[in-house]
N, C-alpha and C positions, 0 to 999 in steps of 0.2 A: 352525445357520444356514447356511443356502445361500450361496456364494461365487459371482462374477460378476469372470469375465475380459475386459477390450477390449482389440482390437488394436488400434492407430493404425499407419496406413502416410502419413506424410507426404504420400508422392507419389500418394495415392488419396483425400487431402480435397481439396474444388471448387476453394476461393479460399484467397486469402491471410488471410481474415479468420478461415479454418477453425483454419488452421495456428497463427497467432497464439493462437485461443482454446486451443489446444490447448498451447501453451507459458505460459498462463493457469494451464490445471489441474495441471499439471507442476508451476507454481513454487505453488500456492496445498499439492498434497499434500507437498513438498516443506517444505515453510513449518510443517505442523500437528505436526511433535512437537516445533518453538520456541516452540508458544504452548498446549500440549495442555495445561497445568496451568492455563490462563484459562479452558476450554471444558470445558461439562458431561461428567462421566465415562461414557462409551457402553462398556456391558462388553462385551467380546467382538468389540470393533470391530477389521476389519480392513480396509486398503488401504494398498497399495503401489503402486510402481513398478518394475517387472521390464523385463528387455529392453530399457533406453531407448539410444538410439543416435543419429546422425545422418538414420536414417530411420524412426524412431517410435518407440513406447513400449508397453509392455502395462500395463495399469491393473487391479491385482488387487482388488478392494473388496469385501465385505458390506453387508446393510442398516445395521447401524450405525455403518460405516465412510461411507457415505453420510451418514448424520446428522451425523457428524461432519465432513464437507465443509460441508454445509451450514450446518454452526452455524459454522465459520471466515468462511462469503461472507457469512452475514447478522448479524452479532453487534453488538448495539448497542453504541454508546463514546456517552461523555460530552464534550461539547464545549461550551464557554464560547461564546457568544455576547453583542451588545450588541443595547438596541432602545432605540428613542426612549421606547414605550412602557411605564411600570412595570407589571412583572407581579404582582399577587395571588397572594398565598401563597406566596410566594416568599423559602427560606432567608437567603440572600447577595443584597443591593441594596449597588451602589457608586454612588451619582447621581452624575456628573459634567458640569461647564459647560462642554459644548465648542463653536466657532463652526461655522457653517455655511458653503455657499458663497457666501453673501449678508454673510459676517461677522456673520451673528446668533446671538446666544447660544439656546443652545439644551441640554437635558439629555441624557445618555445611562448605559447604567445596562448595570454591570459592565466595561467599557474606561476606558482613562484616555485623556486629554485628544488625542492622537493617533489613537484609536480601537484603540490595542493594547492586549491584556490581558498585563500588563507578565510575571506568574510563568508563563504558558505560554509554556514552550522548547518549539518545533516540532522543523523538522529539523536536528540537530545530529551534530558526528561522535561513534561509539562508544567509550565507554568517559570522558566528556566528563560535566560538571558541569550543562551546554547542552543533551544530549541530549533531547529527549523521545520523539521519532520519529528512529530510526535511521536517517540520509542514506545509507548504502548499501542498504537496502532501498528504493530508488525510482530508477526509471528514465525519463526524461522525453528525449521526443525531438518533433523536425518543427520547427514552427514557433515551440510553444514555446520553446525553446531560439534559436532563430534572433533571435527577438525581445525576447528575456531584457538586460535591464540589466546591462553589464559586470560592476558592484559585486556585482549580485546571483549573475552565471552563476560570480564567485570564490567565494564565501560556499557555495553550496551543492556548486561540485564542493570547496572543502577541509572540506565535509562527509560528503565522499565520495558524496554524489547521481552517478547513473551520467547524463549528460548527451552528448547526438548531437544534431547541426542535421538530420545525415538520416537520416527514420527506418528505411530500409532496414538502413541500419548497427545503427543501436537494436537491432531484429527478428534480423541474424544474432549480434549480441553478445547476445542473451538466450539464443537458441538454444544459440552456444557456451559458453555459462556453464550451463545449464539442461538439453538435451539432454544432453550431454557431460562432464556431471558428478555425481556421486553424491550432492553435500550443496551448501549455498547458500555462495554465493560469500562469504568473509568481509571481502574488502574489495575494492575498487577494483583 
């Protein structure tokens, strides 16, 4: 199988959107031998990270190390949803009466009465009973943040959620954690 080297030089991608996507693929190859037991087995797959620095990265990869990128960015998950509508054929139905914003009752199906589906734990800290999606793996900055509800901006950073008001900051704290590092940051 034919191997396939990239250089990245930082300071010879156009924009900042470059450099960004480029700390994308950083943390997405970085990320696949924590989940390489959930993703179809590619034999013979190889990509790495060689040479990463302050001012870029070399990206060692094969065809099936490619596959195996891609089966990380596109991989279905299962997610709970509610609809007014009941769906046909459908294993799990929870009808629930909830009010509108008219205060009229009305059904909804799989949420309870708040419109939460009470046993999905989202982002929660590591190693946590709450856990479902690990708070230190997300990094949320700009506006978000700026606009975020007190109660809530506590809740997710002592979920260890990596949180910035600006996103410059965001972009070089990924850099310094992601360039600058060999393996994914294990907490805050």
């Amino acid at each position: 199988m034919e191997e396939l080297e990239i250089i990245y030089e930082l300071a010879k991608l156009p924009s900042p959107q470059h450099r960004a996507g480029l700390a994308g693929l950083v943390l997405m190859v970085q990320y696949l031998p924590n989940v390489q037991h959930l993703l179809p087995q590619r034999e013979g797959a190889i990509i790495e990270l060689q040479n990463y620095n302050e001012f870029g990265v070399t990206l060692r990869l094969n065809l099936e190390g490619l596959k195996m990128l891609f089966d990380l960015a596109y991989q279905a998950y299962e997610e709970e949803r509610s609809t007014e509508t009941k769906i046909k054929k459908y294993d799990r139905v929870e009808e629930v009466e909830v009010l509108d914003k008219k205060d009229k009752s009305k059904s909804t199906y799989g949420f309870d009465e708040s419109g939460n589906f009470g046993d999905l734990k989202r982002l929660g800290k590591v190693g946590t009973d709450e856990c479902d999606l690990p708070g230190n793996e997300f990094w949320v900055g700009g506006e978000i943040v700026r606009n975020m509800e007190p109660e809530e901006k506590t809740r997710l950073d002592d979920a260890g959620v990596h949180l910035y008001a600006n996103p410059e900051q965001l972009f070089n704290a990924l850099a310094d954690a992601f360039l600058l590092s060999d393996k994914l940051p294990s907490d805050k």
